[in-house]
C-alpha positions in Angstrom: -16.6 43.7 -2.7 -16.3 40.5 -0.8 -18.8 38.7 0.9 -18.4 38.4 5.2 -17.2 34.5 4.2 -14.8 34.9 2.0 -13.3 37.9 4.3 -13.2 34.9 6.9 -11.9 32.6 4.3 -9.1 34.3 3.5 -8.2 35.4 7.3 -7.9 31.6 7.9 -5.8 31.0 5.0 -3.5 33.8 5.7 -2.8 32.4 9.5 -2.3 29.1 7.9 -0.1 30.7 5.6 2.1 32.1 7.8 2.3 29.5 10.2 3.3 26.9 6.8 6.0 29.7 5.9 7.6 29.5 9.8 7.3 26.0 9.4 9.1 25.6 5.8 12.0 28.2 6.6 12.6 26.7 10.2 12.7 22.6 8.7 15.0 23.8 5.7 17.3 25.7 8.0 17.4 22.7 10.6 17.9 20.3 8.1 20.8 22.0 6.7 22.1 22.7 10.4 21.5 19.8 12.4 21.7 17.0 9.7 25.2 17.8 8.4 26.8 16.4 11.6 26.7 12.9 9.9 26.9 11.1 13.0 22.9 11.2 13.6 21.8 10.7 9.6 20.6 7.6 10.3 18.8 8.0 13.9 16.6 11.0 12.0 14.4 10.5 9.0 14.9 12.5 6.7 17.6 13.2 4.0 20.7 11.2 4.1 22.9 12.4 1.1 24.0 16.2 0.7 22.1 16.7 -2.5 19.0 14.9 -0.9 19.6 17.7 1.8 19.7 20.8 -0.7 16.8 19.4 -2.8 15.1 19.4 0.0 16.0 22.5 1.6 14.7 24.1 -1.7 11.9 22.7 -1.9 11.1 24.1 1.5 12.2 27.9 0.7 9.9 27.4 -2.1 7.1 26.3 -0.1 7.7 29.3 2.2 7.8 31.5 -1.0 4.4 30.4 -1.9 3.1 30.7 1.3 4.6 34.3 1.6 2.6 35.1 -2.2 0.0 33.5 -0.3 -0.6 36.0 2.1 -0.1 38.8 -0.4 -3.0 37.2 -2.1 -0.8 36.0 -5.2 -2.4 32.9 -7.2 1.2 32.0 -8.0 1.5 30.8 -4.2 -1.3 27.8 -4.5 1.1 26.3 -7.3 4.3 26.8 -4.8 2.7 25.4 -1.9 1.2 22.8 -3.6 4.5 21.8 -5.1 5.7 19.1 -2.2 2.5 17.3 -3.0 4.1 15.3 -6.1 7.4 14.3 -4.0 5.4 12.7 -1.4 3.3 11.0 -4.2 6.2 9.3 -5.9 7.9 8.5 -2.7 6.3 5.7 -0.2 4.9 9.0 1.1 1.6 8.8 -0.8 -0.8 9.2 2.3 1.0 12.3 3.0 0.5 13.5 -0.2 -2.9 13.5 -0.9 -3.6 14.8 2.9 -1.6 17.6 1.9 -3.0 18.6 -1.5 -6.4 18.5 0.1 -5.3 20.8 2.6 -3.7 22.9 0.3 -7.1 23.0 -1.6 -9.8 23.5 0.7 -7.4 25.8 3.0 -5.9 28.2 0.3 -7.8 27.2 -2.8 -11.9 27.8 -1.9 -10.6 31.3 -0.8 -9.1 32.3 -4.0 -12.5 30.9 -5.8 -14.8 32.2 -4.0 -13.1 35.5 -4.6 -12.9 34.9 -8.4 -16.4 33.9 -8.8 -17.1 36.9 -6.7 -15.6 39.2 -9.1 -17.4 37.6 -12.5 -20.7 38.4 -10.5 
């Protein structure tokens, strides 16, 4: 059985969850829409070259995968959402990066640890 907190924990996450899926199917269906135009790629940041646009696209859907396994209480999501974290390190994006990992963790990880430790009690 849960504690009250962890119930609350994961109620929080799962809102999150499903507001970071909306979020990652809506950006990789605009990108894929609206950028393709090629008269605005270089107004908009964002990706430039058609296989920028599907890596990214991808990487999206599989953020919004994770954060649908997420809210089915799958560990396998954490990894999924957490997988745009080493793109923005790598890139001049490294501020964004970390911000988002340590979102990622104290949003959707503490839940799923609390609720481990829970059960080994």
């Amino acid at each position: 059985m849960t504690s009250v907190w962890t119930a609350r924990l994961f109620r929080l996450s799962d809102a999150v969850a499903r507001m970071l899926l909306a979020a990652a199917v809506l950006t990789a269906v605009a990108n894929a829409i609206l950028l393709d135009d090629g008269k605005h790629r270089h107004s908009v940041p964002g990706p430039t070259h058609w296989v920028e646009l599907i890596a990214w696209s991808a990487l999206c859907f599989t953020t919004a995968l994770g954060a649908y396994l997420l809210t089915r209480r799958r560990p396998l999501g954490l990894v999924l959402v957490a997988l745009p974290s080493p793109f923005f390190l790598l890139s001049d994006l490294w501020l964004c990066g970390v911000v988002y990992i340590t979102g990622v963790v104290l949003i959707f990880g503490i839940p799923f640890a609390r609720a481990f430790a829970e059960a080994r009690q």
